[in-house]
N, CA, C and O of each residue as an XYZ file, in Angstrom:
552
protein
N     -13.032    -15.338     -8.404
C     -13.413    -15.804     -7.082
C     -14.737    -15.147     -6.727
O     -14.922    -13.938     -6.862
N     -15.611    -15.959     -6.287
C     -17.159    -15.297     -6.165
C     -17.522    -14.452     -4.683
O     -16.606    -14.227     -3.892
N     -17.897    -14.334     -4.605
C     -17.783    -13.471     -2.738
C     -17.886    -14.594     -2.037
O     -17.040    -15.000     -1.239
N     -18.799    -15.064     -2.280
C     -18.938    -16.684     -0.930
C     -17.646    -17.247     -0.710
O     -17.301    -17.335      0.468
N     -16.707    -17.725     -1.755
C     -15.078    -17.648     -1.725
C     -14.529    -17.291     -1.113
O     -13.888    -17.860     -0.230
N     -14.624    -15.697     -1.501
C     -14.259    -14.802     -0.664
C     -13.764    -14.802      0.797
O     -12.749    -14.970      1.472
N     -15.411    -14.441      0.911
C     -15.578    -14.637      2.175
C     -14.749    -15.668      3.246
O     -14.045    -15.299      4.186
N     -15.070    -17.235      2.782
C     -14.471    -18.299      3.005
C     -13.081    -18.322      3.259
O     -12.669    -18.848      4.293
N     -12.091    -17.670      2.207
C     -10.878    -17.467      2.074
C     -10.239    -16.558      2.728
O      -9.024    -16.615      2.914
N     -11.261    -15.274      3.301
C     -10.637    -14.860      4.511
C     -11.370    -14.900      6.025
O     -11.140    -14.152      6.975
N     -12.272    -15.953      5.949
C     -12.413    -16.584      7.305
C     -11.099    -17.713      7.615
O     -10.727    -17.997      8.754
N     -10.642    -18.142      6.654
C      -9.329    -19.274      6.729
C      -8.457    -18.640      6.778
O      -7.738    -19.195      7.609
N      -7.847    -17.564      6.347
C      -6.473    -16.870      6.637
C      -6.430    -16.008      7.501
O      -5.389    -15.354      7.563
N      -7.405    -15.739      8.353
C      -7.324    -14.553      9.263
C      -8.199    -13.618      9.089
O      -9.170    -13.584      8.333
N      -7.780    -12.818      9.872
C      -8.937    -11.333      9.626
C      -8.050    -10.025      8.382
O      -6.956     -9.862      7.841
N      -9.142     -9.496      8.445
C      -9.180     -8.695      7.102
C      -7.555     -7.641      7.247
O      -6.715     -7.202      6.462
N      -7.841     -7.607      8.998
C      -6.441     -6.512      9.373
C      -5.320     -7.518      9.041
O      -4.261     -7.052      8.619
N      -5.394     -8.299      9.128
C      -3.760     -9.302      8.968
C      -3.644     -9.381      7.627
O      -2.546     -9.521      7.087
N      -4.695     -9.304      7.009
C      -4.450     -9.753      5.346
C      -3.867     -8.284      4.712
O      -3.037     -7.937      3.872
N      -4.490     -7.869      5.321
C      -4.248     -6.208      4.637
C      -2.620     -5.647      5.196
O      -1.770     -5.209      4.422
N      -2.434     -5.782      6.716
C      -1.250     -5.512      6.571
C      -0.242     -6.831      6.210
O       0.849     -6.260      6.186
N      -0.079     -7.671      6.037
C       0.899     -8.187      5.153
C       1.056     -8.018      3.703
O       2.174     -8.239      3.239
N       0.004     -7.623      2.830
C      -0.266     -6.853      1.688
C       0.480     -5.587      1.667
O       1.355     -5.500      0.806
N       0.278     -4.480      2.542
C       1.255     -3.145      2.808
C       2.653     -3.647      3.271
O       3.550     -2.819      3.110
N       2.987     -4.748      3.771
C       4.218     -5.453      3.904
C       4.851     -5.661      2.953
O       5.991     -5.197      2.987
N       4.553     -6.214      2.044
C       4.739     -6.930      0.699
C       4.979     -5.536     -0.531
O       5.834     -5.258     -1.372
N       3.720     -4.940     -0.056
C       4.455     -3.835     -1.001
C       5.324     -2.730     -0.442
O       5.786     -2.169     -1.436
N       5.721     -2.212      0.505
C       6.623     -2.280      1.703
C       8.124     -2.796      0.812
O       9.008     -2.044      0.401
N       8.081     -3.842      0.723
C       8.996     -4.682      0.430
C       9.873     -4.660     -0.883
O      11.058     -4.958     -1.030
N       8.720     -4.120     -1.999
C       8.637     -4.479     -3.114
C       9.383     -3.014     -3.574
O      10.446     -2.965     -4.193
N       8.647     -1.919     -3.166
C       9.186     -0.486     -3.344
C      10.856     -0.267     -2.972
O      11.808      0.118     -3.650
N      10.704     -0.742     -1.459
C      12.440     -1.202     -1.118
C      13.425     -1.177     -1.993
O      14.297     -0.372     -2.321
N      12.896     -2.864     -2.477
C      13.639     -3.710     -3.902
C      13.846     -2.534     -4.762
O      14.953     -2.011     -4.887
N      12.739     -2.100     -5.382
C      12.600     -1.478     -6.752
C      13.668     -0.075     -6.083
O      14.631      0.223     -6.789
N      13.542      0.413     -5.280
C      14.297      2.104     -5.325
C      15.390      1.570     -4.730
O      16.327      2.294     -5.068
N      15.728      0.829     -4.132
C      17.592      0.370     -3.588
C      18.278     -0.272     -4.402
O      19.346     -0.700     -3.962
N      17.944     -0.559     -5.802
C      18.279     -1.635     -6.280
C      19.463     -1.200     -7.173
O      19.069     -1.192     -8.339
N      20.667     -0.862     -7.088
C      21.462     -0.194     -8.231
C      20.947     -0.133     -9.855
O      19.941     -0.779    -10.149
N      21.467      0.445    -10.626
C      20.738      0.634    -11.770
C      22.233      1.246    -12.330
O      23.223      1.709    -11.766
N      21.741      0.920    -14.150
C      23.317      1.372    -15.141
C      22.672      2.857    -15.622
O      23.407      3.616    -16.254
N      21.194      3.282    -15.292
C      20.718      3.901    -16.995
C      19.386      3.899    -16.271
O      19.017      3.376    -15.219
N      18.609      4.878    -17.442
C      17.801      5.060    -17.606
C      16.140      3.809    -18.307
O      15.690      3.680    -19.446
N      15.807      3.293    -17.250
C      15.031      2.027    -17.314
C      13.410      2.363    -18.188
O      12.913      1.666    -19.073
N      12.881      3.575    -17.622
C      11.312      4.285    -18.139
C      11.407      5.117    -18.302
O      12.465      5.548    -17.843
N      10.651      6.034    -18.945
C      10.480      6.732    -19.976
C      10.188      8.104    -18.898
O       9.622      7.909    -17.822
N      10.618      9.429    -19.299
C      10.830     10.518    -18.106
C       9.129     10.828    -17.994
O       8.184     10.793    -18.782
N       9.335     11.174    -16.431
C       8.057     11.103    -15.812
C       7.356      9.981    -14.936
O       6.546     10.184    -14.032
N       7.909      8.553    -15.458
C       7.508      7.198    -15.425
C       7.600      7.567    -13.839
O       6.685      7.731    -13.031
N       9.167      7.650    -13.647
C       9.119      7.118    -12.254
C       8.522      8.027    -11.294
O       8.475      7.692    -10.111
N       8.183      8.848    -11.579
C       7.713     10.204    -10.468
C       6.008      9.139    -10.317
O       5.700      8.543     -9.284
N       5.178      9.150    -11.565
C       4.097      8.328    -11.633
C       4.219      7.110    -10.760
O       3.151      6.813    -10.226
N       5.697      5.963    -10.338
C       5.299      4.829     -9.780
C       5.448      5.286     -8.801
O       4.553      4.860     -8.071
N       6.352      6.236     -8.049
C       6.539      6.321     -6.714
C       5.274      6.805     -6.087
O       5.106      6.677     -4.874
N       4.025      7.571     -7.159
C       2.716      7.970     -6.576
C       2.343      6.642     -6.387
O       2.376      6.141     -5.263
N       1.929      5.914     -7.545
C       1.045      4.919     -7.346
C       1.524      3.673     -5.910
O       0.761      3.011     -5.206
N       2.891      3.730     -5.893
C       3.667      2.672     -4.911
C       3.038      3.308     -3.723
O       2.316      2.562     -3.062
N       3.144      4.326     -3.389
C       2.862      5.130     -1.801
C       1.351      5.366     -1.539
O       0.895      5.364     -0.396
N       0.482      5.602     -2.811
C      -0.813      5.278     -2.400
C      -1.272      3.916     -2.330
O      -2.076      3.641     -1.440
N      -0.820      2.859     -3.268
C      -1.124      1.763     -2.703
C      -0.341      1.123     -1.481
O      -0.750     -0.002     -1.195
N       0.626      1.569     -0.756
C       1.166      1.308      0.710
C       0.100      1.489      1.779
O      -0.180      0.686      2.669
N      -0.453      2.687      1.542
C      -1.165      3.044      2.566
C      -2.499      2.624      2.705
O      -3.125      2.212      3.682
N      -2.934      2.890      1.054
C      -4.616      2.410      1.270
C      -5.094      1.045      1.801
O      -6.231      0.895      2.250
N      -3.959     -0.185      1.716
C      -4.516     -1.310      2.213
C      -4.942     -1.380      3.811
O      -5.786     -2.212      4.143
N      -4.434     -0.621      4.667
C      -4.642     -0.800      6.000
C      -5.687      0.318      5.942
O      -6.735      0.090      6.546
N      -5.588      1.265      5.430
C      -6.929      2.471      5.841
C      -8.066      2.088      5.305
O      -9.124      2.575      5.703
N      -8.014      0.896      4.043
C      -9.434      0.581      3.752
C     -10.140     -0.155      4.772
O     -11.301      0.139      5.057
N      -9.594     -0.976      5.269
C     -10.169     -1.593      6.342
C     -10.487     -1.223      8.060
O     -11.422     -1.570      8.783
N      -9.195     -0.316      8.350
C      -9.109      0.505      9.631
C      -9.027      1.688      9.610
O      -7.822      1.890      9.454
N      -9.638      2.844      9.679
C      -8.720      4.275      9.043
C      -8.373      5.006     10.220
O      -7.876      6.130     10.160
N      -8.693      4.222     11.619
C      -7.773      4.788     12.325
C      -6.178      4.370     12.087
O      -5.434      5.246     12.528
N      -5.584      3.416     11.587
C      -4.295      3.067     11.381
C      -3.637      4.198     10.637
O      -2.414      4.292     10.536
N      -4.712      5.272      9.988
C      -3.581      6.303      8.999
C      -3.267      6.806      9.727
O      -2.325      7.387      9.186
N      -3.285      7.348     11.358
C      -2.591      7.933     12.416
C      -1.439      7.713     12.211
O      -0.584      8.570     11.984
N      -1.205      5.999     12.291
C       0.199      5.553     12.065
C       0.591      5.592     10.358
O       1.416      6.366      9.873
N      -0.084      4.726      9.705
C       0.492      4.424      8.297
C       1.020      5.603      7.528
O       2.179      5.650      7.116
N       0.402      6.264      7.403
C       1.191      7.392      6.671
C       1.853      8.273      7.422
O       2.444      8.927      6.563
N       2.177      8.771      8.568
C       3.608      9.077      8.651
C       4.720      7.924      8.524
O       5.684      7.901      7.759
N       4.390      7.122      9.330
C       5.441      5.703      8.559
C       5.772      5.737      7.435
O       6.950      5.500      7.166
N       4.522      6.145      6.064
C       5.066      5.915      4.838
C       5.549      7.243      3.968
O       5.821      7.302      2.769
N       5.567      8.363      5.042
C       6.459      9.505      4.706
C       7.944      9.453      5.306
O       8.774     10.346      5.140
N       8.129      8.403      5.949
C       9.292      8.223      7.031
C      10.129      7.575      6.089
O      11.241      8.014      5.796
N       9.528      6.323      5.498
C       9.926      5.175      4.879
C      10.631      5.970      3.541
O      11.576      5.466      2.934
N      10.254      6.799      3.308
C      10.289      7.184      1.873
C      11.216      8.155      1.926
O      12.000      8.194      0.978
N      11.355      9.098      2.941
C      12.553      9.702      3.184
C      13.868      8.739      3.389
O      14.933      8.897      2.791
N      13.608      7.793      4.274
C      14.644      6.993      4.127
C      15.243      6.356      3.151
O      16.468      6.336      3.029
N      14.251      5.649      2.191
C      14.757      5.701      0.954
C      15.747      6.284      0.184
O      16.776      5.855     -0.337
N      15.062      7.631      0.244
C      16.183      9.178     -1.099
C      17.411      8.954      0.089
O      18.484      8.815     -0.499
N      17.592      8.869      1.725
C      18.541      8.848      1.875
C      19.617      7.761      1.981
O      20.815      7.932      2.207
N      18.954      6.593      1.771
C      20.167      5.634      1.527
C      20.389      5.412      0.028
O      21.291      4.628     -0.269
N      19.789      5.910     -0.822
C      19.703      5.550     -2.386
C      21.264      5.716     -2.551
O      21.949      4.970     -3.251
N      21.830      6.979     -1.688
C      23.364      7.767     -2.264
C      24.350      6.758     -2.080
O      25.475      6.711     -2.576
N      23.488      5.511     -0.879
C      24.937      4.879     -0.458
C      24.795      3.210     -1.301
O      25.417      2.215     -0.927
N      23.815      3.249     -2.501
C      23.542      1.819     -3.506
C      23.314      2.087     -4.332
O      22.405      1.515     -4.933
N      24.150      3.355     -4.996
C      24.771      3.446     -6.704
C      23.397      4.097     -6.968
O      23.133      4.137     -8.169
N      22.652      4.508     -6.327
C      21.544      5.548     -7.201
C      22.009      6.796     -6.295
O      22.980      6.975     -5.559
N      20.559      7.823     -6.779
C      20.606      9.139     -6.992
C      19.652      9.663     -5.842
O      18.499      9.948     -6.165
N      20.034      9.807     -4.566
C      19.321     10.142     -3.443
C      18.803     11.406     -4.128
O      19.667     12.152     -4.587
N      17.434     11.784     -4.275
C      16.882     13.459     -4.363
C      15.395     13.663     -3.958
O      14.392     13.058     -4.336
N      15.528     14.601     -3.155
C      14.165     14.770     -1.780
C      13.099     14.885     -3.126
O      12.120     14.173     -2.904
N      13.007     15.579     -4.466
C      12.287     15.423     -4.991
C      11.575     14.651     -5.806
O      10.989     14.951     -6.846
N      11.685     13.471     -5.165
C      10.854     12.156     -5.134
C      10.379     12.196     -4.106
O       9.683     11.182     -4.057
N      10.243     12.950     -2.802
C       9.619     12.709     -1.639
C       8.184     13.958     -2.534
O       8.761     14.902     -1.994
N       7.745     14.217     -2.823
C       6.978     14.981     -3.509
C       5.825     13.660     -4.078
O       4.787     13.336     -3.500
N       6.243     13.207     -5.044
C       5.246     12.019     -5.353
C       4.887     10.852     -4.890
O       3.924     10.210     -5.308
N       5.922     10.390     -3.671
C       5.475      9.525     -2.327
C       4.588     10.490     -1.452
O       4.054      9.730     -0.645
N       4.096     11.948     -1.160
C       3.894     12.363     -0.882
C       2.434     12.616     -1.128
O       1.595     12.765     -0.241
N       2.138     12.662     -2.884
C       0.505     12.907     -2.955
C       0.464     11.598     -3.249
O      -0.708     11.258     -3.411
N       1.372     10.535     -3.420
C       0.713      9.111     -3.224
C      -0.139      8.934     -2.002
O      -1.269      8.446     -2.017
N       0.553      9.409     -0.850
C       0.197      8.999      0.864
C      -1.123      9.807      0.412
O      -2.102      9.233      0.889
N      -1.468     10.868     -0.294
C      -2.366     11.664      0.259
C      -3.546     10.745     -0.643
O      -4.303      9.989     -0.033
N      -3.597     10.842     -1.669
C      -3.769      9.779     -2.974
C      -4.565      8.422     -2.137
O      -5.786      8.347     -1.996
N      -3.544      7.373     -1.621
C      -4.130      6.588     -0.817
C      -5.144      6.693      0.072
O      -6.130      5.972     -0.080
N      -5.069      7.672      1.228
C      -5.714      8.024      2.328
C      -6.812      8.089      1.709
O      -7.794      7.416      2.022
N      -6.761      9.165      0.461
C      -8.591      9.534      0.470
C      -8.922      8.289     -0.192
O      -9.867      7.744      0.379
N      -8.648      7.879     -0.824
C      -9.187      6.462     -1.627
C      -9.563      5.497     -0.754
O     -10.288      4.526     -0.971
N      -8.932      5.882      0.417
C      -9.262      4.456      1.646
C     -10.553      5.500      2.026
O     -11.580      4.830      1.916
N     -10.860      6.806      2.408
C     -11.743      6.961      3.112
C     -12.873      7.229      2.359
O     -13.774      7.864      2.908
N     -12.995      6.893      1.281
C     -14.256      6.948      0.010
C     -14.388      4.970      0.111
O     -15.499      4.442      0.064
N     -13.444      4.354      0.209
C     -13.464      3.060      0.131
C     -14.287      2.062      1.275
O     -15.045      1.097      1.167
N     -13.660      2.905      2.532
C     -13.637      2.241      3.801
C     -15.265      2.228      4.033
O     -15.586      1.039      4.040
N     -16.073      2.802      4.168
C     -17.537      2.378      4.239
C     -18.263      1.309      3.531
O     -19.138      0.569      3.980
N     -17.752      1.352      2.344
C     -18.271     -0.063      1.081
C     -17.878     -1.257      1.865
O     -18.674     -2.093      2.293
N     -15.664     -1.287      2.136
C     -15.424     -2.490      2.922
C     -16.178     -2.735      3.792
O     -16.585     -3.897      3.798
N     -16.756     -1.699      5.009
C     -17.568     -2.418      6.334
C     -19.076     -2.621      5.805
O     -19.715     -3.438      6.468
N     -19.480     -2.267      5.168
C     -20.733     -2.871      4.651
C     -20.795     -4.346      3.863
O     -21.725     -5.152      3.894
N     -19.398     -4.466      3.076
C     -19.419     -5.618      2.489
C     -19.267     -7.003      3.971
O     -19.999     -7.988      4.065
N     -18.051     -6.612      4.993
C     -17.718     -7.039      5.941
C     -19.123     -7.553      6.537
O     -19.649     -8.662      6.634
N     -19.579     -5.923      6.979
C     -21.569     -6.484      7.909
C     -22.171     -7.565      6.841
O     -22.290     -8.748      7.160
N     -22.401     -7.262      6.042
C     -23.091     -7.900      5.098
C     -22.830     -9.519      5.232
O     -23.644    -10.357      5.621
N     -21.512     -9.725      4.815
C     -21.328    -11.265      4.885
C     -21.038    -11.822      6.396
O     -21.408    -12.963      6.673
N     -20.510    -11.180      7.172
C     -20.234    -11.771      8.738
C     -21.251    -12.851      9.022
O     -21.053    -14.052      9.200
N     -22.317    -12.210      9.025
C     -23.335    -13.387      9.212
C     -23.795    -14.405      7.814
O     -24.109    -15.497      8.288
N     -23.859    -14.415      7.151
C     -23.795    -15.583      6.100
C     -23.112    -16.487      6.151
O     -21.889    -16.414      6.030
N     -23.814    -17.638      6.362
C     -23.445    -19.107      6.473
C     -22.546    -19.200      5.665
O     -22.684    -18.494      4.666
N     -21.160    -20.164      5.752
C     -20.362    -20.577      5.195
C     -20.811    -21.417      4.271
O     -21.671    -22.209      4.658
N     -20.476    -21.476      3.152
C     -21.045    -22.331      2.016
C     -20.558    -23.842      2.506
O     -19.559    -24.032      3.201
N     -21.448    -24.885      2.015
C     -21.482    -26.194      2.424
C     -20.455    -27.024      1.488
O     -20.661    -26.782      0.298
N     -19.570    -27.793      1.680
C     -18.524    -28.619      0.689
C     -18.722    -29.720      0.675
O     -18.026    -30.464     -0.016
Protein backbone atom coordinates (compact mmCIF):
# COMPACT_ATOMS: atom_id res chain seq x y z
CA UNK A 1 0.00 0.00 0.00
CA UNK A 2 1.73 3.32 -1.07
CA UNK A 3 1.25 6.31 1.43
CA UNK A 4 -1.24 8.18 -0.85
CA UNK A 5 -3.39 4.84 -0.03
CA UNK A 6 -2.60 5.21 3.00
CA UNK A 7 -3.44 8.16 3.65
CA UNK A 8 -6.82 7.72 1.72
CA UNK A 9 -7.61 4.59 3.74
CA UNK A 10 -7.47 6.33 6.86
CA UNK A 11 -9.26 9.44 5.82
CA UNK A 12 -12.23 6.68 5.03
CA UNK A 13 -12.12 4.77 8.24
CA UNK A 14 -11.71 7.39 10.68
CA UNK A 15 -9.03 9.00 12.51
CA UNK A 16 -5.78 7.57 13.38
CA UNK A 17 -7.11 7.40 17.33
CA UNK A 18 -10.03 5.04 16.34
CA UNK A 19 -7.89 2.93 14.16
CA UNK A 20 -5.33 2.53 16.69
CA UNK A 21 -7.54 1.84 19.49
CA UNK A 22 -9.54 -0.86 17.91
CA UNK A 23 -6.10 -2.40 16.94
CA UNK A 24 -5.17 -2.42 20.99
CA UNK A 25 -8.79 -3.89 21.13
CA UNK A 26 -8.17 -6.62 18.93
CA UNK A 27 -5.07 -7.42 20.46
CA UNK A 28 -6.75 -6.92 23.84
CA UNK A 29 -8.77 -9.65 22.63
CA UNK A 30 -6.43 -11.89 21.15
CA UNK A 31 -4.04 -12.17 24.39
CA UNK A 32 -7.45 -12.93 26.36
CA UNK A 33 -8.07 -15.91 23.87
CA UNK A 34 -4.48 -17.05 23.90
CA UNK A 35 -3.89 -16.98 28.07
CA UNK A 36 -7.69 -18.18 29.07
CA UNK A 37 -7.78 -20.71 26.76
CA UNK A 38 -7.38 -24.23 28.63
CA UNK A 39 -4.45 -26.17 27.45
CA UNK A 40 -3.38 -30.32 27.90
CA UNK A 41 0.63 -29.64 27.80
CA UNK A 42 3.23 -27.94 27.00
CA UNK A 43 2.55 -26.00 23.44
CA UNK A 44 6.38 -23.81 23.01
CA UNK A 45 9.42 -24.36 23.72
CA UNK A 46 10.58 -23.02 27.57
CA UNK A 47 11.07 -19.41 27.60
CA UNK A 48 8.65 -19.02 24.49
CA UNK A 49 5.95 -17.91 26.53
CA UNK A 50 7.61 -15.44 28.94
CA UNK A 51 8.95 -13.86 25.25
CA UNK A 52 5.04 -13.63 23.91
CA UNK A 53 3.60 -12.23 26.93
CA UNK A 54 6.54 -9.33 26.38
CA UNK A 55 5.90 -8.91 22.90
CA UNK A 56 1.72 -9.19 23.46
CA UNK A 57 1.92 -6.25 26.23
CA UNK A 58 4.25 -4.08 24.30
CA UNK A 59 2.34 -4.32 21.32
CA UNK A 60 -1.08 -3.54 23.50
CA UNK A 61 0.16 -0.47 24.46
CA UNK A 62 2.28 0.99 21.74
CA UNK A 63 -0.68 1.34 19.32
CA UNK A 64 -2.46 4.14 21.21
CA UNK A 65 0.89 5.86 22.54
CA UNK A 66 2.18 6.01 18.99
CA UNK A 67 -0.31 8.21 18.03
CA UNK A 68 -1.41 9.94 21.52
CA UNK A 69 1.13 9.51 24.36
CA UNK A 70 -0.91 11.21 26.57
CA UNK A 71 -3.26 7.98 26.57
CA UNK A 72 -0.20 6.01 28.42
CA UNK A 73 -1.63 7.85 31.57
CA UNK A 74 -4.39 5.48 30.96
CA UNK A 75 -3.10 2.52 28.69
CA UNK A 76 -0.63 1.09 30.64
CA UNK A 77 -1.94 0.91 33.94
CA UNK A 78 -4.98 -0.68 32.21
CA UNK A 79 -2.52 -3.04 30.65
CA UNK A 80 -0.88 -3.86 34.04
CA UNK A 81 -4.49 -4.29 35.40
CA UNK A 82 -5.52 -6.47 32.49
CA UNK A 83 -2.71 -8.72 32.97
CA UNK A 84 -3.02 -9.21 36.56
CA UNK A 85 -6.37 -10.19 35.89
CA UNK A 86 -5.43 -12.61 33.65
CA UNK A 87 -2.78 -14.82 36.17
CA UNK A 88 -5.91 -14.40 38.30
CA UNK A 89 -8.59 -16.01 36.49
CA UNK A 90 -6.16 -18.46 34.58
CA UNK A 91 -6.71 -20.79 38.13
CA UNK A 92 -10.40 -20.82 37.43
CA UNK A 93 -9.88 -22.21 33.14
CA UNK A 94 -7.64 -25.22 33.68
CA UNK A 95 -4.36 -23.16 33.50
CA UNK A 96 -1.70 -22.11 35.88
CA UNK A 97 -2.44 -18.62 37.49
CA UNK A 98 1.46 -17.33 38.46
CA UNK A 99 2.22 -13.51 39.19
CA UNK A 100 5.44 -14.42 37.45
CA UNK A 101 4.18 -13.74 34.18
CA UNK A 102 3.17 -10.35 35.44
CA UNK A 103 7.05 -9.67 35.12
CA UNK A 104 7.11 -9.96 31.23
CA UNK A 105 3.67 -8.15 30.68
CA UNK A 106 5.47 -5.82 32.67
CA UNK A 107 8.75 -4.87 30.57
CA UNK A 108 6.38 -5.47 27.65
CA UNK A 109 4.23 -2.22 29.00
CA UNK A 110 7.59 -0.66 29.53
CA UNK A 111 8.97 -2.10 26.07
CA UNK A 112 5.89 -0.54 24.33
CA UNK A 113 5.82 2.90 25.95
CA UNK A 114 9.33 3.71 24.93
CA UNK A 115 8.88 2.43 21.42
CA UNK A 116 5.76 4.66 21.19
CA UNK A 117 7.80 7.62 22.50
CA UNK A 118 10.86 7.18 19.97
CA UNK A 119 7.91 6.45 17.43
CA UNK A 120 5.37 9.11 18.23
CA UNK A 121 7.22 12.17 16.60
CA UNK A 122 7.85 10.28 13.06
CA UNK A 123 3.79 9.42 13.36
CA UNK A 124 2.98 13.35 13.76
CA UNK A 125 5.29 14.34 11.17
CA UNK A 126 4.10 11.70 8.81
CA UNK A 127 0.34 12.85 9.98
CA UNK A 128 1.55 16.99 9.33
CA UNK A 129 3.05 15.97 6.33
CA UNK A 130 0.12 14.35 4.53
CA UNK A 131 -2.98 16.28 6.26
CA UNK A 132 -2.68 18.68 3.70
CA UNK A 133 -2.06 16.65 0.50
CA UNK A 134 -4.70 16.42 -1.88
CA UNK A 135 -6.49 13.25 -2.02
CA UNK A 136 -5.44 11.36 -5.01
CA UNK A 137 -7.91 11.69 -8.02
CA UNK A 138 -9.98 8.21 -9.15
Amino acid sequence: MSGDAMVSFIKRSGNLQNIALFTALCIAVVIAVTTLTPWAGKLAPQGADKLLHTAGFALLVMHMLMVRLKSGLVMAPLALVFSSAIERIQRYVNRFGDFSEFWPDFVGVLIGVTLAILLNPFIKQYAARNKSAPESKK
